[in-house]
KENUTOR-397041 format. One record per residue (C-alpha): x, y, z; residue number from 1. Coordinates in steps of 0.02 Angstrom, whole numbers, padded with zeros to 5 digits. Last residue first. Layout:
! residues N
       c1       c2       c3   num
        X        Y        Z   NUM
...
//
This chain:
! residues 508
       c1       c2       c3   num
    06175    04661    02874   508
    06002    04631    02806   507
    05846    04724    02854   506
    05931    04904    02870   505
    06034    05017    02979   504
    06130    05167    02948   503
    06046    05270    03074   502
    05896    05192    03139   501
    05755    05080    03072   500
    05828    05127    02881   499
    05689    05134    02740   498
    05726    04999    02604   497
    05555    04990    02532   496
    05538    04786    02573   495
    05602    04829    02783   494
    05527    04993    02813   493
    05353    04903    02754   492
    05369    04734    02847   491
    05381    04834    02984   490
    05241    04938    02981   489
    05135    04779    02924   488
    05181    04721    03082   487
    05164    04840    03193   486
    04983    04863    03122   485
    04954    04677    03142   484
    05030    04690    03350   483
    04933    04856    03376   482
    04763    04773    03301   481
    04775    04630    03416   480
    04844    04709    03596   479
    04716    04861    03537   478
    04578    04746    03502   477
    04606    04625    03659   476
    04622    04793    03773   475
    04430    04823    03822   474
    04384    04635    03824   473
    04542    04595    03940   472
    04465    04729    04064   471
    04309    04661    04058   470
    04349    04474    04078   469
    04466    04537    04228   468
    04327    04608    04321   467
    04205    04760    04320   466
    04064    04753    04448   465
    04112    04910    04527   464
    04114    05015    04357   463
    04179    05192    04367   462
    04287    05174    04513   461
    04302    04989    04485   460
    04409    05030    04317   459
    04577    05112    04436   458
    04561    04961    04529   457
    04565    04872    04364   456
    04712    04971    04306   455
    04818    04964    04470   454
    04769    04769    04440   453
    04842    04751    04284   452
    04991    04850    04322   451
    05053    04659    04393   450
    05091    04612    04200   449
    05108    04424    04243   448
    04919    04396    04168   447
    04948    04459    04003   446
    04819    04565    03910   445
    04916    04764    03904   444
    05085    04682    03885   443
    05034    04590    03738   442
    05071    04718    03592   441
    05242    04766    03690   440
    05340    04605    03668   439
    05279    04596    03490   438
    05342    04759    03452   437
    05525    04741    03535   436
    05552    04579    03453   435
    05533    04641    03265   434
    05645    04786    03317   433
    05754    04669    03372   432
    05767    04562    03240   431
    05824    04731    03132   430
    05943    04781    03251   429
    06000    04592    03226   428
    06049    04639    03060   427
    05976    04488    02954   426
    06103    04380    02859   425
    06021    04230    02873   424
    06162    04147    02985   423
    06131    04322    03089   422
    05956    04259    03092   421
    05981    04082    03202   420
    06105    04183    03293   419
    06001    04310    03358   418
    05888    04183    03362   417
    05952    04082    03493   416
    06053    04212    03604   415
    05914    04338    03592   414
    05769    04251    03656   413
    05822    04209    03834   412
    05888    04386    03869   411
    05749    04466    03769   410
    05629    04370    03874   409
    05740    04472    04018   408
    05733    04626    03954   407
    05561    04640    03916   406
    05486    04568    04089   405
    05331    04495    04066   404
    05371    04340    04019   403
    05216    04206    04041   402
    05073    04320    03918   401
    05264    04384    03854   400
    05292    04201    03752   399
    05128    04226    03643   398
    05192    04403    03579   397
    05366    04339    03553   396
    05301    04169    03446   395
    05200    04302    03348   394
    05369    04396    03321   393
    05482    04273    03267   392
    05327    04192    03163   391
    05345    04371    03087   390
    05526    04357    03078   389
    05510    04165    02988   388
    05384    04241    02863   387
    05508    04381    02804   386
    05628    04263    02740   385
    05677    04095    02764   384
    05592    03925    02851   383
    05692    03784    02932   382
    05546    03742    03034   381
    05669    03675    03153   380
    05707    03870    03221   379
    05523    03878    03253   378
    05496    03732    03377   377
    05684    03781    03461   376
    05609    03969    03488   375
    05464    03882    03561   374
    05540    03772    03671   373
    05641    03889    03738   372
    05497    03995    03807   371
    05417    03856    03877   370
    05574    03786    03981   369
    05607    03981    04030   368
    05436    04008    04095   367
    05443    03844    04187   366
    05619    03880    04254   365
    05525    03813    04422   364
    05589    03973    04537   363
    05494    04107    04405   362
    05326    04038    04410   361
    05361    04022    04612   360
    05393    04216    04609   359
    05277    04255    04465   358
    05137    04171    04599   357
    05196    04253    04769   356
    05203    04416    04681   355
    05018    04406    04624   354
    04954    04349    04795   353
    05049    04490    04897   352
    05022    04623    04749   351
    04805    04590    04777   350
    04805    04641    04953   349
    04933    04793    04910   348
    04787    04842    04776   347
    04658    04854    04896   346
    04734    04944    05009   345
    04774    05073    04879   344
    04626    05224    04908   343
    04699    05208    05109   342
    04873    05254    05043   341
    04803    05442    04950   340
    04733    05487    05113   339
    04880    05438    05215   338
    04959    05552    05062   337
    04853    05711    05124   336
    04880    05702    05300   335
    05049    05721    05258   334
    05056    05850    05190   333
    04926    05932    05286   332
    05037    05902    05448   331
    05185    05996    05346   330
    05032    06154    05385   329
    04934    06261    05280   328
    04901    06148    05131   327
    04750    06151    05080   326
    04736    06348    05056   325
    04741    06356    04879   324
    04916    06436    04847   323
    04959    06310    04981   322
    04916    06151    04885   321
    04973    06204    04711   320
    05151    06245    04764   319
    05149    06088    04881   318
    05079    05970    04735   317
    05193    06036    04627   316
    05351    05996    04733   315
    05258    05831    04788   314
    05230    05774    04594   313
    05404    05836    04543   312
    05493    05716    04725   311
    05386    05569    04655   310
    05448    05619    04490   309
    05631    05602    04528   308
    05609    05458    04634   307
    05537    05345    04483   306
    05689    05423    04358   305
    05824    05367    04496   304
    05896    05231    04359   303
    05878    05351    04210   302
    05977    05489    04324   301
    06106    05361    04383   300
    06154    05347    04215   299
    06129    05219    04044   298
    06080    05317    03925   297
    06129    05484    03980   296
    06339    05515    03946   295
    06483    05589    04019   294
    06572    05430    03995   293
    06562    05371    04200   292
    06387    05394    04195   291
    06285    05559    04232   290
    06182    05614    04388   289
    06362    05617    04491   288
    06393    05766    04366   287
    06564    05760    04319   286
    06529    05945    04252   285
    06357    06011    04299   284
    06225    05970    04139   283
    06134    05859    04250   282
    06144    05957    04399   281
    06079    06111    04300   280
    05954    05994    04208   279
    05859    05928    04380   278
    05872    06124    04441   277
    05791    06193    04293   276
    05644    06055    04296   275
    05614    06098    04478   274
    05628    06276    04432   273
    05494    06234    04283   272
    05379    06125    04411   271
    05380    06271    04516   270
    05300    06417    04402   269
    05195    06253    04343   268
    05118    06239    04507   267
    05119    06439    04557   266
    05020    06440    04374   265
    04914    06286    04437   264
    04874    06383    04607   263
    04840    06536    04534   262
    04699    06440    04404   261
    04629    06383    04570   260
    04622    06537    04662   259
    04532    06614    04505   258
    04400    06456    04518   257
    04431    06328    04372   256
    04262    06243    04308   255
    04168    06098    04371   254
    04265    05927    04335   253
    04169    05769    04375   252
    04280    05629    04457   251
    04168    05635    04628   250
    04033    05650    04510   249
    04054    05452    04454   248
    03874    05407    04434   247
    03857    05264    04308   246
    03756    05288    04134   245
    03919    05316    04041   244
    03860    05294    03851   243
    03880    05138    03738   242
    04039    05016    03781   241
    04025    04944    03643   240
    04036    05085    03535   239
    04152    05168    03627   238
    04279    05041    03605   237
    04260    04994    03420   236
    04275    05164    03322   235
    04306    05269    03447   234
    04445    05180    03560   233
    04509    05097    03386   232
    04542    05242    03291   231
    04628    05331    03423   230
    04739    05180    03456   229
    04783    05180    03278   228
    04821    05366    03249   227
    04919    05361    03415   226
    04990    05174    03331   225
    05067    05254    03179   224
    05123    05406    03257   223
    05226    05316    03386   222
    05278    05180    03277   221
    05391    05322    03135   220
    05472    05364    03292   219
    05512    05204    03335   218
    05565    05145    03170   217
    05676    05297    03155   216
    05770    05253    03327   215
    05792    05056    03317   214
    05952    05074    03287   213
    05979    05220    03407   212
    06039    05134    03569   211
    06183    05030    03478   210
    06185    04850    03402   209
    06385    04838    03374   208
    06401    04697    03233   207
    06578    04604    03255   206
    06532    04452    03283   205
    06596    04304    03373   204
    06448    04222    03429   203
    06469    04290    03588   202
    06512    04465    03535   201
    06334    04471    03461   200
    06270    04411    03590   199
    06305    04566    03707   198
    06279    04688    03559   197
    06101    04614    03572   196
    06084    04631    03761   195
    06165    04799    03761   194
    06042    04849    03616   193
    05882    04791    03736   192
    05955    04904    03909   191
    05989    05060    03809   190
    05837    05067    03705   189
    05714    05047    03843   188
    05808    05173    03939   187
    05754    05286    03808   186
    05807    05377    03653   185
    05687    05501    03599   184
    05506    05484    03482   183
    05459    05332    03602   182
    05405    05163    03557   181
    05446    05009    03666   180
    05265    05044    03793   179
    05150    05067    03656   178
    05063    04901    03701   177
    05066    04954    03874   176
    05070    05149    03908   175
    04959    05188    03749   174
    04828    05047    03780   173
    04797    05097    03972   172
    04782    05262    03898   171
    04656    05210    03782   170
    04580    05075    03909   169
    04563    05239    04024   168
    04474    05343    03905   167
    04351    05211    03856   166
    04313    05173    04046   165
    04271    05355    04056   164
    04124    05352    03930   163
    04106    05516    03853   162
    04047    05670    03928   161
    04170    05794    03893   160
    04255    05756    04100   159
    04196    05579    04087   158
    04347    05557    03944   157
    04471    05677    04051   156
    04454    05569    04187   155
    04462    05394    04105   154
    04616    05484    04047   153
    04678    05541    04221   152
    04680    05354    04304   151
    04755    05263    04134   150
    04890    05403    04117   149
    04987    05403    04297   148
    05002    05225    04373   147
    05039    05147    04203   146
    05170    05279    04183   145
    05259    05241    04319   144
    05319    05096    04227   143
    05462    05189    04141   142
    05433    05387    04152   141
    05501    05390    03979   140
    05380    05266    03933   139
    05266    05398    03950   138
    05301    05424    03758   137
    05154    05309    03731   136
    05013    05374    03852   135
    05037    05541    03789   134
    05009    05498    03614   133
    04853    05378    03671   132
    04786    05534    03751   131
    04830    05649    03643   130
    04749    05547    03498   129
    04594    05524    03613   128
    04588    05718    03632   127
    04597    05780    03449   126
    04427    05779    03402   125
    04378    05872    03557   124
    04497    06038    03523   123
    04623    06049    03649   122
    04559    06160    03802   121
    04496    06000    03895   120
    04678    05933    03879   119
    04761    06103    03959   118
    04663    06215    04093   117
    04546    06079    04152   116
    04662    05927    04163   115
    04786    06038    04264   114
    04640    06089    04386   113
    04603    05906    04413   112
    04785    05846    04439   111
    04809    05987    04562   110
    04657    05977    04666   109
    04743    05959    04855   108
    04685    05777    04834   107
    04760    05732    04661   106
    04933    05823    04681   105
    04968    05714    04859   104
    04909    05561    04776   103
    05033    05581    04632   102
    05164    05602    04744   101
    05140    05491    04870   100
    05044    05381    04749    99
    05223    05345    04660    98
    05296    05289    04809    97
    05155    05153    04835    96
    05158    05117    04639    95
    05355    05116    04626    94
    05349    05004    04803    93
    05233    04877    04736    92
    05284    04860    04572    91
    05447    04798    04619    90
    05409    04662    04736    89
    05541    04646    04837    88
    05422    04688    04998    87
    05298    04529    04931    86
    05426    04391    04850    85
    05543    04445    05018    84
    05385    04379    05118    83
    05338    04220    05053    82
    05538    04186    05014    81
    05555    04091    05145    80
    05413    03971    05174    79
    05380    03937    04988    78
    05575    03918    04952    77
    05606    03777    05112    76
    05444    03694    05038    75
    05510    03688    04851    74
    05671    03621    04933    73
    05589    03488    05041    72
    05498    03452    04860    71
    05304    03486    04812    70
    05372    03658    04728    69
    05481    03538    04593    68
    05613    03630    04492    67
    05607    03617    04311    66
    05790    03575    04277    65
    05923    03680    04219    64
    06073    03640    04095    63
    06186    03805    04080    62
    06217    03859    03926    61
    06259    04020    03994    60
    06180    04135    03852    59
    06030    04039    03823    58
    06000    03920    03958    57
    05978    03755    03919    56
    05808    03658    03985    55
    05767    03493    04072    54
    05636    03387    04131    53
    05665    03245    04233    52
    05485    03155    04168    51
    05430    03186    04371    50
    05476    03367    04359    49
    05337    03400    04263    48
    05211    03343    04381    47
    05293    03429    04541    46
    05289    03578    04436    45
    05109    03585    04375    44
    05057    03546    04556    43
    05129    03699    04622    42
    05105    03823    04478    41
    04913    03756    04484    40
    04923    03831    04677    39
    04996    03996    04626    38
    04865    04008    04491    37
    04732    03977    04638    36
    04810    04093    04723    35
    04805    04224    04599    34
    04652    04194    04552    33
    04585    04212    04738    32
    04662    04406    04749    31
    04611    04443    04566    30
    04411    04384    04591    29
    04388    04224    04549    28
    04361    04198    04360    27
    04167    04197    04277    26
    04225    04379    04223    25
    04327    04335    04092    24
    04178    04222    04015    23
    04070    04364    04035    22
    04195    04499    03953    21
    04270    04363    03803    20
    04095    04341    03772    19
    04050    04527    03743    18
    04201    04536    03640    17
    04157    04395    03530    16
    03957    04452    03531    15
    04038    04641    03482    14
    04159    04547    03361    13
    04021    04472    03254    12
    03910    04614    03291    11
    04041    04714    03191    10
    04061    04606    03075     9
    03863    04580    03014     8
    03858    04785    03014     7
    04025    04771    02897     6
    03918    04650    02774     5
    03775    04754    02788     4
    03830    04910    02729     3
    03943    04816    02610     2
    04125    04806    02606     1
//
C-alpha cells in the first residue's frame, strides 16, 4: 500500500469514526435512552403480538409467544416487577460492593501508589500490551473486572502523558471483547462446556464437551488479541484521539513518598496472607470452598469470587490506609466508602432505567424470537464447511448486541446448531469455540451490556461531554478487528490441524 493510499484510509475511517462519535452522541443521554428504549420495547410488543407470534424454545421445545406489555398482564408485570428488575439487578450490587473495596483502596492512596511502583516501572513500550493483557485474564475476576481495569488504565495512560481515554478503551477492550479468553481454566469454561455436553446427551450423543477443550485455543487468543489490542489503541486510537488537552490532575500521579512505598509493602505483605489463607481453606480437606468432587470449576469459591475480592481490596486497603495515617479509626473506614458511594450516584440513576428495559426485553421472548430466527435463516442456507461456522459466528456477534448474557445465548444457540453441525461432523468443542469469540467481540458495543455505563462514567472524568457515540467510536475497531482476527485465528488451528484443547479438533 502506498503512502498515499493508506493516508486516504486512514481519513476514510477517521471521518467514519468521527461520524459514528457525533451521530452517537445526537442520543439522549443514557438515563432518557433507556426509557425511551423501554418505551419502543412496549409498543414493539403490543405490535408483534397482534400477528400471534410465536417461537420454540431450544432445549424445551416449548412454544412461546411474544408477550404483549400493552396487556392487563404486561401492566400487572410493569407495576411489579419495577422494583425487583432494579435491587435484582446483578450489576448493580457487584459494582456497589465492588466500590467498597475498590473505593476504599482508591481514597486512602492505595490504587495510586500500586500504579506507581509496578506498571509505570515497566518499560513504556510495553504498557498498552500489559494493559490489554491484564484486562483479558481479568476474566478471572468475572465482571468485576470491568469495574477494576478500564478506571486504572485511563490512569496509568495520563500518568506517562498519553491520552487517558486511550488507556481506558484498551482496558475497556481487554475485559470485554477479550472477556472468553484466559491462559487457565475459568468459570467461563465450566458453565459453556456443561451447556454443550448438556445437548449433546439430548441428541443422543455420546461426545463429552469438557472445561479444557477450548483450552489451547484460548491461550493461543490471549496473546493474539494483547498484541492486537495494543496495536490498535496506538495505531488507530491515539491517533484520533490526538493529545490530552483536558485537566484531570486529580488523577495525576506525583511520586511515592517513603510512608507511601511502606504502606504498599504493608499492602502487599497483607494481600499475600490474605492470598495464603484463601488457598489454605481451599486446599483444607472437604473444604466447604470446594465442590462435592474435590474439585474447582464449578465450587462455591468460583461462585463467591466477587466477595472474595471485595473482602482483598478492604484487607489491602486497611493495611495501606493505616500505615499512612488515613485510617486511624473503623470510623475512617467507613467514612472512606460513603466517599467512594457518592462518586456512583450517577450510575445507580442510570441501572434503574437500564434494568427496567432488559427486564421487559427479556419478558416479551423478543430476544429469543430474534435470535431463533436467525439460527433457522442460516440453517436453510444449506451451506457446508468453514463458511457456514463463520456465518455461525457473525450471526453470534449480531445476536449478543440483544443477548448479553453468554450463557444463556449459548443456551438458545446450542441446541440448534449444535445439532445442525454434529450432522456435519464438527466437534461441537470446535462450534463452541467459534461461538465463544463472537459472543465476546461485541460485548464491548452492545447496548444490554449494563458495564457500559460504569465505563462512560468512568470516560466523563476525563471528558464531560463524552456520550455513547464516543464511547462506541473508541471500541468499534477493537469489537471489529478482534472478531476478524478471531477469526482468521480460528480458521488457522482448524485447516493446520492444531488441537483447541486436549485431544480435540475441527471434526469429531
Amino acid at each position: 500500500m502506498t503512502t498515499h493510499t493508506k493516508e486516504k484510509s486512514d481519513k476514510g475511517l477517521a471521518r467514519f469514526l468521527n461520524f459514528i462519535e457525533k451521530a452517537g452522541n445526537k442520543l439522549p443521554e443514557p438515563f432518557m435512552l433507556f426509557v425511551y428504549l423501554a418505551g419502543f420495547t412496549i409498543l414493539f410488543s403490543f405490535v408483534i403480538s397482534l400477528f400471534d407470534v410465536t417461537v420454540k424454545e431450544p432445549g424445551t421445545g416449548d412454544i412461546v409467544p411474544i408477550k404483549s406489555l400493552v396487556s392487563g398482564d404486561g401492566l400487572d408485570y410493569i407495576l411489579t416487577s419495577m422494583l425487583d428488575n432494579f435491587t435484582g439487578f446483578a450489576p448493580l450490587g457487584l459494582v456497589l460492593a465492588m466500590m467498597l473495596g475498590i473505593g476504599l483502596a482508591d481514597k486512602v492512596g492505595l490504587l495510586e501508589t500500586a500504579i506507581k511502583s509496578t506498571i509505570l516501572k515497566a518499560p513504556s513500550s510495553l504498557i498498552t500490551y500489559a494493559v490489554i493483557f491484564v484486562g483479558i485474564l481479568g476474566n478471572l475476576a468475572s465482571d468485576a473486572a470491568f469495574v477494576i481495569v478500564p478506571p486504572l488504565a485511563a490512569m496509568v495512560f495520563y500518568t506517562v502523558g498519553r491520552h487517558p481515554l486511550a488507556g481506558l478503551a484498551a482496558g475497556f477492550a481487554g475485559v470485554g471483547s477479550g472477556f472468553t479468553a484466559n491462559i487457565i481454566i475459568a468459570g467461563t469454561d465450566a458453565l459453556l462446556s456443561g451447556i454443550s455436553t448438556e445437548v449433546m446427551e439430548g441428541i443422543g450423543s455420546d461426545i463429552v464437551v469438557t472445561p479444557v477443550d477450548n483450552w489451547y485455543f484460548m491461550i493461543a487468543s490471549v496473546v493474539v488479541l494483547s498484541i492486537t489490542g495494543a496495536l490498535i489503541t496506538e495505531k488507530i486510537i491515539e491517533p484520533r484521539l490526538g493529545k490530552y488537552k483536558g485537566d484531570a490532575s486529580e488523577n495525576e500521579l506525583e511520586a511515592s513518598t517513603s510512608l507511601e512505598k511502606k504502606g504498599f509493602r504493608n499492602a502487599v505483605f497483607a494481600g499475600l496472607a490474605f492470598i495464603a489463607l484463601l488457598i489454605v481453606a481451599i486446599a483444607w480437606p472437604g473444604s466447604a470452598l470446594r465442590n462435592e468432587e474435590g474439585g474447582i470449576i464449578p465450587s462455591p469459591f468460583l461462585d463467591g469470587i466477587v466477595p472474595i475480592i471485595l473482602l482483598f481490596f478492604i484487607t489491602i486497603g486497611i493495611a495501606y490506609g493505616a500505615t499512612v495515617k488515613k485510617i486511624q479509626s473503623t470510623k475512617d473506614i467507613s467514612g472512606f466508602m460513603s466517599e467512594a458511594m457518592k462518586d456512583m450516584s450517577g450510575f445507580i440513576v442510570l441501572i434503574f432505567a437500564a434494568a427496567q428495559f432488559i427486564a421487559y426485553f427479556s419478558w416479551t421472548n423478543i430476544g429469543t424470537w430474534i435470535a431463533v430466527s436467525g439460527a433457522n435463516f442460516l440453517e436453510s442456507m444449506n451451506m457446508t464447511g468453514l463458511p457456514i461456522v463463520v456465518g455461525f459466528s457473525m450471526l453470534t456477534a449480531l445476536m449478543n448486541l440483544l443477548i448479553f448474557s453468554g450463557s444463556a445465548q449459548w443456551a438458545l444457540e446450542a441446541p440448534i446448531f449444535l445439532q445442525m453441525f454434529h450432522l456435519l461432523d464438527y466437534h461441537p468443542a470446535f462450534i463452541q469455540a467459534a461461538y465463544r469469540i463472537a459472543d465476546s467481540s461485541t460485548n464491548i458495543i452492545t447496548p444490554m451490556n449494563p458495564y457500559i455505563i460504569v465505563v462512560l462514567a468512568f470516560m466523563r472524568e476525563y471528558n464531560k461531554k463524552a456520550g455513547l457515540g464516543t464511547l462506541i467510536s473508541l471500541m468499534l475497531p477493537y469489537s471489529v478487528i478482534f472478531f476478524i482476527v478471531w477469526v482468521i485465528l480460528l480458521i488457522a488451528f482448524a485447516l493446520l490441524g492444531i488441537p483447541f484443547g486436549p485431544g480435540i479438533h475441527m471434526h469429531i
